[in-house]
N, C-alpha and C positions, 0 to 999 in steps of 0.2 A: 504493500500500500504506500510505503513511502518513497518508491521509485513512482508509481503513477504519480502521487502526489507532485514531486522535483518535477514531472512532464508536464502536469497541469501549469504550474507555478510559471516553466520556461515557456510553453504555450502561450498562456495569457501575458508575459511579457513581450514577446515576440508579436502581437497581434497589438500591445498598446504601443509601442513603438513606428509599427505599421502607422498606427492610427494617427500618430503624433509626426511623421513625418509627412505625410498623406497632407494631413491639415496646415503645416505648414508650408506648402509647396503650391498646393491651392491659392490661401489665403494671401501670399506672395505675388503671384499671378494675378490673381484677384485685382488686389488694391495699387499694384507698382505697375504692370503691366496692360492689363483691359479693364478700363473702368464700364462699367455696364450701360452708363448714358453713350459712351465715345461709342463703342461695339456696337449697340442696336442702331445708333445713326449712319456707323458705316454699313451697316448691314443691310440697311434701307434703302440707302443712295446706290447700294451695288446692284438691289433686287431693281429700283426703279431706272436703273441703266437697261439690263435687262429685258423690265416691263416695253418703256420706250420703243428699245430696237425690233422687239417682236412684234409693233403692232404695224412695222410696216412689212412684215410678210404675212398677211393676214389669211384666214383659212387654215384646215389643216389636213395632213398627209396621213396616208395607208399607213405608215409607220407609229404617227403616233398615234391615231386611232386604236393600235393594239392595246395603249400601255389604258386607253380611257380619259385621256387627260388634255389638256390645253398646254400651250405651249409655257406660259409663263409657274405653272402651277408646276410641270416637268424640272422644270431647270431649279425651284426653290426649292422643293421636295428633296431634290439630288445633293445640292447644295445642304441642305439640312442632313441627309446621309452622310454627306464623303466626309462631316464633318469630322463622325465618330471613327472611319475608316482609314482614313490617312492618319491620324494620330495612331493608330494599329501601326500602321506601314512605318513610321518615323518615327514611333516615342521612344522605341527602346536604346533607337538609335541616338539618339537625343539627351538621352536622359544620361545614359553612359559616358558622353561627350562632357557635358555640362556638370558630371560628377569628377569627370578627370582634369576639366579646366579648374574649376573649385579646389580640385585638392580633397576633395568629400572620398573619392573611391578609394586614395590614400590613407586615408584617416579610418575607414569602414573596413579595409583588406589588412590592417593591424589590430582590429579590435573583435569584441567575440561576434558586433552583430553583422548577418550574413549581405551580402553585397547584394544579392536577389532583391530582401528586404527595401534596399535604398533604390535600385530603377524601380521594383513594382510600384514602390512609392510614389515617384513622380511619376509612373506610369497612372497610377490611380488617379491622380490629381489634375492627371489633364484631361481622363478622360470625363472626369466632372466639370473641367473648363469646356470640351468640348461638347459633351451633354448639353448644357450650358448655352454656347452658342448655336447649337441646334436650334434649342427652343425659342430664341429669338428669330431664327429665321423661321419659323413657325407662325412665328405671333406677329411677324413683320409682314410676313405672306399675307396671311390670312385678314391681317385687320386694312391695311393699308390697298391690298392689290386684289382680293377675290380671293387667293390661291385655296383650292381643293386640296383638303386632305384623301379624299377619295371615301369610299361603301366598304371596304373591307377591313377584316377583321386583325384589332389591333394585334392582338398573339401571335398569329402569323406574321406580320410586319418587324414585331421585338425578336421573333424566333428566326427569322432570317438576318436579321441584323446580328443578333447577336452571334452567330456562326460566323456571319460573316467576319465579322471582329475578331474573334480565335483564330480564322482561318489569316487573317490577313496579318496576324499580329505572328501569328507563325515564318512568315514572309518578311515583317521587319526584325523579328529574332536573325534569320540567316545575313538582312542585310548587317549586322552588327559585325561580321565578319571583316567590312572593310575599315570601322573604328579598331579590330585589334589587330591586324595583317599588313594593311597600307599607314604612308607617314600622311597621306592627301588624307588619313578618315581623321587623325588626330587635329594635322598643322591646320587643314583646311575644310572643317566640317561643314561650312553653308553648303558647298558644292552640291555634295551629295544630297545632302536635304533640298535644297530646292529639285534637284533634278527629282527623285522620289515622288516628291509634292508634286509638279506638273507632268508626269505621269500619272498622278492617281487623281489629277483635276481632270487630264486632258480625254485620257483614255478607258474609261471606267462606265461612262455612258450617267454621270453626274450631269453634266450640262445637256447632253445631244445624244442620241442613240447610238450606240454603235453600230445597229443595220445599216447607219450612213458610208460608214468605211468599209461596206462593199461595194458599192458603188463610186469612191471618189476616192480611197486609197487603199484596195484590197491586200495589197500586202501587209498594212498594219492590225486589219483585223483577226488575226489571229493570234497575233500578240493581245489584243485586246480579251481577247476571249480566255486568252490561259491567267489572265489577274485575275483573283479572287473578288477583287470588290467590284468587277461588273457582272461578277453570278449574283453578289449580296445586293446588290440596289435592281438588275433587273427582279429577282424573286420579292423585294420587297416593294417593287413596284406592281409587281402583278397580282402582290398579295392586296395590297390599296385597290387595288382596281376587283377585285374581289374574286380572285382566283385561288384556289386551294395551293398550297405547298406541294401536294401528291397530285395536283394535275400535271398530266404527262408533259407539258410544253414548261414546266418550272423544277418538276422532279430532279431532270436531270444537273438542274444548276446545284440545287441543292446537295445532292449527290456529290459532284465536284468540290465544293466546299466541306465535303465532311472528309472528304479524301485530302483534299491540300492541308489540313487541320491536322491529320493522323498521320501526316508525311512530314510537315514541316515544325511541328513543335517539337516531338523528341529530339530530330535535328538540330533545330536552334537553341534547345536547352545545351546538348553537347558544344555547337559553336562557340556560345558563350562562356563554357562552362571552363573550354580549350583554352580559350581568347585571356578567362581571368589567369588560369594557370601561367602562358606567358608575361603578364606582365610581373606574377608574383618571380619567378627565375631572374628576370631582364632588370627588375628595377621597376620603380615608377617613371625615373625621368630614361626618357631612350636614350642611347647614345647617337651619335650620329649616323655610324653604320645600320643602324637600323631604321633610323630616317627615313636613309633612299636606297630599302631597299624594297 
């Protein structure tokens, strides 16, 4: 009993830690970085750019007829998704970067609490920034422009999101690979984050369908279609639009996403796991030879 007990005790320290780093990471963000008035006003003016440009191609196409939707409601919607998905694709990446610039991954890899502990943490805390800015573009949508939430059922819509989110968070675990292997993932981390970022804007079918890039850049959509977060926003678009998850024309995205989840998280737990191991051998600060290599 007093071996469960020691477990309970390190348990429930280990989860307020969590919690206490969680909250300050957030609350950081919060107050120093997006104040909630600045964010919804930009988030207005970006939807009503949007609005604007779409009402000079008025009508709409066989494409989007599928998803049920209008054009301005598509793009806010997506926008309101990719929000929680791209921080999947880049937090961990982020988070690791922004602990080694700190000096925090240093400090956390000599002490007993686990390094996991500290990205999940700002991993958590963005994705409540990110939650967060969803619901503004929600509430900016809807009060300001029309936008449709669409007839279907909310469960389906959180249950593809949320897979999609594991799946895709599995995809920025492996990118972490270039913060501990390359000297571009440490010296030069925007790089790679913005590139990640407009990839998961560009080609994900957030803004615009991907059916379009068969018709005007076929060879890109194939790459479109192997990202995880244009299975999670087409299935949570089709889920809005009140389509079952087990209907045959979304099964299989879903499917795909439970594969790329089962494939790419054990993976990128070992990446990372590799990635902390070298830096514990090498040092914290690299030498130059390891720089450029």
């Amino acid at each position: 009993m007093s071996g469960l007990g020691e477990r309970i005790r390190y348990l429930g320290a280990g989860l307020r830690k969590l919690w206490y780093m969680m909250l300050t990471t957030a609350w950081s963000q919060l107050l120093f970085a997006y104040g909630a008035i600045l964010q919804l006003v930009e988030i207005v003016f970006g939807i009503a750019s949007y609005f604007f440009l779409t009402k000079i191609f008025q009508g709409t196409s066989a494409v989007m007829e599928s998803y049920g939707t209008d054009v301005v409601s598509f793009i806010v919607l997506g926008l309101a998704m990719n929000s929680i998905l791209r921080h999947s694709l880049t937090g961990v990446y982020h988070a690791l970067n922004h602990a080694y610039a700190t000096r925090a991954l240093e400090r956390v890899l000599m002490s007993p609490t686990s390094v996991y502990m500290l990205v999940f943490s700002q991993m958590a805390s963005g994705y409540l920034r990110a939650a967060f800015v969803s619901t503004l573009y929600l509430l900016a949508g809807a009060l300001f422009f029309g936008v449709s939430l669409g007839r279907g059922d909310a469960a389906s819509v959180l249950a593809a999101l949320a897979l999609g989110t594991v799946a895709t968070l599995g995809l920025g675990m492996l990118l972490s690979a270039l913060f501990f292997h390359t000297s571009v993932g440490k010296v030069d981390p925007a790089t790679i984050l913005i590139l990640a970022t407009a990839v998961s804007n560009t080609f994900t079918g957030a803004v615009f369908p991907v059916e379009v890039l068969r018709y005007y850049a076929p060879w890109l959509y194939p790459f479109a279609l192997s990202l995880p977060q244009t299975h999670a926003i087409f299935a949570a678009r089709m889920a809005l639009n009140g389509v079952s998850l087990a209907d045959p024309a979304v099964a299989p995205s879903v499917a795909y996403l439970a594969a790329v989840a089962a494939v790419t998280i054990p993976i990128g737990y070992r990446v990372i796991r590799a990635g902390l191991d070298r830096v514990r051998r090498e040092g914290y600060a690299p030498s130059v030879a390891v720089l450029v290599d």
